[in-house]
C-alpha positions as CSV (number, residue, x, y, z in Angstrom):
1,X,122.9,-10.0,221.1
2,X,120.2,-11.4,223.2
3,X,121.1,-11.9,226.9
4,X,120.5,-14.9,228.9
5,X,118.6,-15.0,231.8
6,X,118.8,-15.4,235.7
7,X,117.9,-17.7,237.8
8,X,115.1,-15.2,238.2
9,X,114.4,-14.9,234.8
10,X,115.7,-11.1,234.0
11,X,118.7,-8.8,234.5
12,X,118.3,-6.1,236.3
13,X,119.7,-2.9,234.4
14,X,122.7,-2.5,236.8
15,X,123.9,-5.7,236.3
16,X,124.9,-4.6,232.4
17,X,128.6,-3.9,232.4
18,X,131.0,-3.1,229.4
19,X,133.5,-5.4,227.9
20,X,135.8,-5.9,231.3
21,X,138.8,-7.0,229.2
22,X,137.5,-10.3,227.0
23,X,139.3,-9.8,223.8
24,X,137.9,-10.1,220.3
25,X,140.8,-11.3,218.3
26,X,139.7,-14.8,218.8
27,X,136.6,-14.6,216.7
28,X,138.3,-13.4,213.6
29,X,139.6,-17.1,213.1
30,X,136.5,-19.0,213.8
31,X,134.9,-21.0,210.7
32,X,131.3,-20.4,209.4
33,X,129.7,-23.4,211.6
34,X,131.9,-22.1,214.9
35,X,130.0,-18.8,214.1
36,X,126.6,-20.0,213.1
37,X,126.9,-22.1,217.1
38,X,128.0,-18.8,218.2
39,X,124.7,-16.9,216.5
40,X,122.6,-19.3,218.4
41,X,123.8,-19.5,221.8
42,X,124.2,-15.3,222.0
43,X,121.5,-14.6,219.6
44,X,123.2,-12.5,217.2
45,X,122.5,-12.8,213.5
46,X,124.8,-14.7,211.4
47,X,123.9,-13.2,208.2
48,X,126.2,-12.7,205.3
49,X,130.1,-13.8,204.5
50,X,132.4,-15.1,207.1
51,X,134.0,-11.7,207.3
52,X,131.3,-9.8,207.9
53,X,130.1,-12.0,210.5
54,X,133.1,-11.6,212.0
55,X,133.6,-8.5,211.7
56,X,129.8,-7.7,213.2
57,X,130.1,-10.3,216.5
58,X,133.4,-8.7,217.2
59,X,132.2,-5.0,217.4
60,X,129.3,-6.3,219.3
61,X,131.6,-7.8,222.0
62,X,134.0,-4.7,222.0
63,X,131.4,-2.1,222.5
64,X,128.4,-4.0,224.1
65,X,127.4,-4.1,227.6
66,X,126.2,-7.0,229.1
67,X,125.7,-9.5,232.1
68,X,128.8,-10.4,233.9
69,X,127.7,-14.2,233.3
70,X,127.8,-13.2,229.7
71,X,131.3,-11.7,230.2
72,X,132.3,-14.9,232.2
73,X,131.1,-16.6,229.0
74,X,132.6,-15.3,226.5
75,X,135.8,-15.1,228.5
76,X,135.9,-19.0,228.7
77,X,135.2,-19.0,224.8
78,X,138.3,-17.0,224.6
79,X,140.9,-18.8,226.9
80,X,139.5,-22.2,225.0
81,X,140.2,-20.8,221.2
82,X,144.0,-18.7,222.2
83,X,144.6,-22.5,223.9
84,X,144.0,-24.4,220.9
85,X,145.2,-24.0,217.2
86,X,142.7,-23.3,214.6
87,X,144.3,-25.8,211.9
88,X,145.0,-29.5,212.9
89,X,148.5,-30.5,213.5
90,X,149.0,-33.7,211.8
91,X,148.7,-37.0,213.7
92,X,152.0,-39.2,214.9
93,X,151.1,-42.5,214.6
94,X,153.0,-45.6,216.3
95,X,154.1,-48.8,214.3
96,X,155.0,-51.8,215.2
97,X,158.5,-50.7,217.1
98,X,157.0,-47.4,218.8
99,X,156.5,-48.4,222.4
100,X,154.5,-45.5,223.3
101,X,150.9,-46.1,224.9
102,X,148.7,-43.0,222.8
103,X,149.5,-41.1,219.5
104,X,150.6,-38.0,219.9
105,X,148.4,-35.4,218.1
106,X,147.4,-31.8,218.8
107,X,143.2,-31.5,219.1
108,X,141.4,-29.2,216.6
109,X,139.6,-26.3,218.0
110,X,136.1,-28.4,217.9
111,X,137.6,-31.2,219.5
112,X,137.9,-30.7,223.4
113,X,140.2,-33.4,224.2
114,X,143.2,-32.6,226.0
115,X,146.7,-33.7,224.8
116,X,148.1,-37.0,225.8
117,X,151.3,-37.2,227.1
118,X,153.2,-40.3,226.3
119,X,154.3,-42.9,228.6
120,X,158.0,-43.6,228.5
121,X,159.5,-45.6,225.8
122,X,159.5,-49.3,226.9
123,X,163.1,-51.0,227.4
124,X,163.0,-54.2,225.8
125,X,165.7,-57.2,226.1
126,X,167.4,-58.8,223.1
127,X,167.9,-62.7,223.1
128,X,171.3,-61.8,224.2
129,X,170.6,-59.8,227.5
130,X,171.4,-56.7,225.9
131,X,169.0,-53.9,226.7
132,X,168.0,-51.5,223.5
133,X,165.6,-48.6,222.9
134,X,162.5,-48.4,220.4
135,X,163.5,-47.5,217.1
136,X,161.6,-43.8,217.9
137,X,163.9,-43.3,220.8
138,X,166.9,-44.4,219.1
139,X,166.5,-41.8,216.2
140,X,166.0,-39.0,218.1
141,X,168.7,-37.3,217.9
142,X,168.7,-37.6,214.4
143,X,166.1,-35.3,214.3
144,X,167.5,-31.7,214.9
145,X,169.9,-32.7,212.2
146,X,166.7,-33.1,209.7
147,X,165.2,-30.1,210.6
148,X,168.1,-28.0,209.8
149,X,167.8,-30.1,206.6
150,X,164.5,-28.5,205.6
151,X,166.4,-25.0,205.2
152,X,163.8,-23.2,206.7
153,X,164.2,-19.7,208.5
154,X,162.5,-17.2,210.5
155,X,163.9,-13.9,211.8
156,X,160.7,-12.5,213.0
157,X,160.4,-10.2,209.4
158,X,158.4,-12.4,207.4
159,X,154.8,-14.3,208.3
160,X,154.9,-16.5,211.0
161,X,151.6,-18.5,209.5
162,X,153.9,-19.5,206.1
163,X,156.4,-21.0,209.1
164,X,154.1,-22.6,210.7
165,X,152.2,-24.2,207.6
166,X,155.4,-25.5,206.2
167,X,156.6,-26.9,209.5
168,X,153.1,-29.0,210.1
169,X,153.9,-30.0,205.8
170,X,156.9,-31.5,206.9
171,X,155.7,-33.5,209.9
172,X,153.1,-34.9,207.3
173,X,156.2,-35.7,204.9
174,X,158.7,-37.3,207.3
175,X,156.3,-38.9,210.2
176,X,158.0,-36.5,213.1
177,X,156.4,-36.4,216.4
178,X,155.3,-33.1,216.8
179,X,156.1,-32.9,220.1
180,X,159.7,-33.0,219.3
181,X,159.6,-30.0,217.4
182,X,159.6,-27.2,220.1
183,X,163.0,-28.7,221.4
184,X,164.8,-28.1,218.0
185,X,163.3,-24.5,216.8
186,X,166.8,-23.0,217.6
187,X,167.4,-24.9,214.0
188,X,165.6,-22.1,212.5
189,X,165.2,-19.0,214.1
190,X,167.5,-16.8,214.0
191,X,167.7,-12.9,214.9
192,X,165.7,-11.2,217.2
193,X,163.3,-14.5,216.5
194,X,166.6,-16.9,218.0
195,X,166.5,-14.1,221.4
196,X,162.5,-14.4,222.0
197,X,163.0,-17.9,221.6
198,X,165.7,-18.0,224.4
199,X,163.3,-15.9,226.7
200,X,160.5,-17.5,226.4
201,X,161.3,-20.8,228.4
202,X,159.4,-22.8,225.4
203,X,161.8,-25.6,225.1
204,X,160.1,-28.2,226.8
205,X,156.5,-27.2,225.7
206,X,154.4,-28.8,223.6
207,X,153.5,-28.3,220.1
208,X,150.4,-26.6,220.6
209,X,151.3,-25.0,223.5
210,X,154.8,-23.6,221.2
211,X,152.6,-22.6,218.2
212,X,150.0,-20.2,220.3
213,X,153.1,-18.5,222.0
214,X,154.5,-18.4,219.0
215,X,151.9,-16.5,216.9
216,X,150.4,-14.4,219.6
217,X,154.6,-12.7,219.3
218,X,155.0,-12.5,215.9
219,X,151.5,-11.8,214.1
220,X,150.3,-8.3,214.1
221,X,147.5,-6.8,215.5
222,X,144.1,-7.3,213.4
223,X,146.0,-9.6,211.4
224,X,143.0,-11.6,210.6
225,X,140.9,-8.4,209.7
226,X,143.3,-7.2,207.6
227,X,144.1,-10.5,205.7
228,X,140.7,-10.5,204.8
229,X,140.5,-6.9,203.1
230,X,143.8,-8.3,201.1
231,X,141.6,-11.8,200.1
232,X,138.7,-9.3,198.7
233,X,141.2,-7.0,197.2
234,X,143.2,-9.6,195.5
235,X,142.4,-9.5,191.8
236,X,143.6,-11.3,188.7
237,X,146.1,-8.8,187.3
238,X,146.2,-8.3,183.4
239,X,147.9,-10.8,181.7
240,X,148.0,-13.0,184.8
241,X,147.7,-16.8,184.3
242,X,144.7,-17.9,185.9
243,X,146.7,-20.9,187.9
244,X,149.3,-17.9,189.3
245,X,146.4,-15.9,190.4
246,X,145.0,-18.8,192.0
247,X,147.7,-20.4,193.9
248,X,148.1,-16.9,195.4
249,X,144.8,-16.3,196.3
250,X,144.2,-19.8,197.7
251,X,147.4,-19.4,199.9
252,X,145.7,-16.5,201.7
253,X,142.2,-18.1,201.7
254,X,143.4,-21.1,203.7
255,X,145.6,-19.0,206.2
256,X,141.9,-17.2,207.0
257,X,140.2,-21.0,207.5
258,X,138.0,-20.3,203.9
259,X,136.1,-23.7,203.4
260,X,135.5,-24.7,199.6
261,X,132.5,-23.1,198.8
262,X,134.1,-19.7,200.0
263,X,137.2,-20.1,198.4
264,X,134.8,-21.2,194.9
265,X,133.1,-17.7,195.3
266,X,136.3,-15.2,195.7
267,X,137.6,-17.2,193.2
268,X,135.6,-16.5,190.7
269,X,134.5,-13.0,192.0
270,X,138.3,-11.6,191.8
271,X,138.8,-13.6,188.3
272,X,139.5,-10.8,185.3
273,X,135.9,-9.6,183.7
274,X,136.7,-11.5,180.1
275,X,137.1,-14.6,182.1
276,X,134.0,-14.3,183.6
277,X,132.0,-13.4,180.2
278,X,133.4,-16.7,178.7
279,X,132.6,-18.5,182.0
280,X,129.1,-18.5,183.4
281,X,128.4,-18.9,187.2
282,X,125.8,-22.1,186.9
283,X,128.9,-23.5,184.4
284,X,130.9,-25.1,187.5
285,X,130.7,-26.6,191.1
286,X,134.3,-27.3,192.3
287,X,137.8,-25.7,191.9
288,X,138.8,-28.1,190.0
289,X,136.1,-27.0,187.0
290,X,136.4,-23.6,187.2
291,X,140.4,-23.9,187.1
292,X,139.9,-26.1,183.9
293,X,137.3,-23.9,182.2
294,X,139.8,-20.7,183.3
295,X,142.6,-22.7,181.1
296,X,140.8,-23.7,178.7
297,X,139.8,-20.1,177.7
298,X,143.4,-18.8,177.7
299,X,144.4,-21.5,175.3
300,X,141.3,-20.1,172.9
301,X,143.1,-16.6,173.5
302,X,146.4,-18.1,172.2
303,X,144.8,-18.5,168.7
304,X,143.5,-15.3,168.0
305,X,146.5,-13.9,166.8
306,X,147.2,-17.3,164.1
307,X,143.8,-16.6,163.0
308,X,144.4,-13.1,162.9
309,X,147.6,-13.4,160.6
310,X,146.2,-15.7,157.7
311,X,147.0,-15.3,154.2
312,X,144.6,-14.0,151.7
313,X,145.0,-16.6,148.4
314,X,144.0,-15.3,145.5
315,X,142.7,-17.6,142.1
316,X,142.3,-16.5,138.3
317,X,142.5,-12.5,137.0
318,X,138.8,-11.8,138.3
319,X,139.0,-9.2,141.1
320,X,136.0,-10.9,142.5
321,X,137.5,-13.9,142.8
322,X,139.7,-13.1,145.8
323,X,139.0,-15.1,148.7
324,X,140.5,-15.5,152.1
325,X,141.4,-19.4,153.7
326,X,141.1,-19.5,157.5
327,X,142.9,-22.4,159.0
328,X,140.7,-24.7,160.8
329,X,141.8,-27.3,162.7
330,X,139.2,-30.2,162.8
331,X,139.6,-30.8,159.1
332,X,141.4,-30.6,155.7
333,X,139.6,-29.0,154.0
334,X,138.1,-25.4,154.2
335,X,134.8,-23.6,152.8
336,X,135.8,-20.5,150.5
337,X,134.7,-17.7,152.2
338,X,133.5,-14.4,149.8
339,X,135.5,-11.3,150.7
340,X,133.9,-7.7,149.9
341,X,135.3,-7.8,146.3
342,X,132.8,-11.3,145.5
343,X,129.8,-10.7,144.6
344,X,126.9,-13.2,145.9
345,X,125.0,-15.4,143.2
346,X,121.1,-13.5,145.0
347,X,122.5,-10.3,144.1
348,X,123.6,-10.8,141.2
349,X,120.2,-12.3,139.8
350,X,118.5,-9.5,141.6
351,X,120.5,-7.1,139.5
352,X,118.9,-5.4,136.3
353,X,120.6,-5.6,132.8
């Protein structure tokens, strides 16, 4: 990592210090262009796959020893990524009967933006005199009631991300404010997961603020890192459907921020070898192909045993007559094929009397 300078242009080499405390587990959830900005602005290299970038900017901060302005830095890059989630929460938008002043939405990690908070619903008067709520405020207390709905559960046992993915699903689905969701998590954990939930005073927080707390419990140390040696070491198993193998693998791409072109190469690089000898790199561009190419091969590997299995007809008394029908499919009617017992019309001119 290359140092910035001082005001006076160079460090001195007392002012190098090792790591004072700034933590690493940040970087494992940056994407590729977070890490190529990263590359630039502290002059590491940002050669290679996402994990091994990773991998290499994290042992540099751990064991390096640098400027205290370059600890101060990278301090501030850490507070701002724990603060922030590194998926997008989807956005709440008003309609015509929401009274509030913003949407409520939860900024990405790239977008700096602070969240809004919402001004109070308006109170608006019928012809009648009679005051009444928006329609928002008016239904919320409908919504604990869905949530417990959605039957989902979390004891602290199982992986908080597959929680989290499937509760930011469902605010997609039913148009929830996300803000509203911290309130009613009592709907779904349960456990030791209910307890921290009672402790931690999170009630009242905000979505983003909720889901940082949230993971920083329940995931494990070097989760990241260690999701990433199970991405590499995921292979198609033997028999497995190609679609199964995928779904799987995708699952685990997406919780380690893989863009498409990643997720394409592990894809194909994990696929079973006879899959890759019927399908050629340069063959495909998208997910999409290489998934239909993937099927289309195991459908070809269906008729092997028909073809396999077909029955040898035999004509006339003439031993060299016999002759073997494969079925073919594209038309009716079928070349008769010579078996070892014919003998071809060349050699039999060639032969001397």
């Amino acid at each position: 990592m290359s140092t910035p300078k001082g005001s006076d242009g160079e460090y001195e080499e007392a002012d190098f210090i090792k790591n004072p405390g700034v933590g690493v587990r940040w970087i494992y959830a940056r994407r590729r262009d977070e890490l190529n900005s990263l590359a630039v602005e502290f002059g590491f290299k940002a050669d290679g796959t996402v994990e091994e970038v990773r991998k290499a900017f994290a042992n540099l901060v751990s064991s390096g020893s640098f400027p205290q302005r370059v600890w101060n830095r990278l301090a501030e890059l850490q507070e701002r990524y724990s603060s922030r989630a590194p998926s997008p929460v989807p956005t709440w938008k008003k309609d015509e009967t929401d009274q509030f002043t913003e949407s409520l939405r939860v900024p990405t990690v790239s977008d700096a933006v602070p969240i809004e908070i919402p001004a109070p619903p308006r109170v608006v008067t019928d012809p009648r005199g009679q005051e009444a709520r928006s329609n928002t405020t008016s239904t919320q207390h409908l919504i604990p009631e869905k949530i417990h709905k959605w039957n989902l559960r979390f004891d602290g046992s199982t992986d908080p991300l597959t929680l989290i993915a499937a509760l930011e699903e469902k605010m997609t689905t039913y148009r929830i404010n996300p803000e509203e969701i911290p309130r009613t998590m009592s709907e779904i954990l349960e456990g030791p997961a209910a307890r921290w939930f009672r402790t931690s005073h999170l009630q009242s927080a905000s979505w983003g603020t909720f889901r940082k707390e949230f993971l920083d419990f329940f995931l494990p140390p070097r989760y990241f890192e260690r999701l990433e040696d199970e991405i590499r070491t995921h292979v198609q198993r033997k028999g497995e459907p190609f679609k199964t193998y995928m779904i799987e693998l995708r699952t685990k791409m997406q919780q380690a921020g893989y863009r498409e072109e990643e997720e394409l190469y592990r894809a194909y690089e994990n696929m079973a070898p006879e899959y890759r000898l019927y399908i050629k790199r340069n063959e495909f561009t998208t997910l999409k192909q290489l998934t239909y190419m993937a099927t289309e091969y195991e459908s070809i590997k269906q008729l092997e045993p028909t073809r396999s299995e077909a029955p040898v007809m035999t004509t006339g008394n003439d031993e060299g007559s016999r002759i073997r029908r494969l079925p073919n499919p594209f038309r009716d009617s079928e070349p008769i094929m010579p078996t070892e017992y014919a003998t071809h019309r060349m050699i039999g001119q060639g032969t001397p009397e």
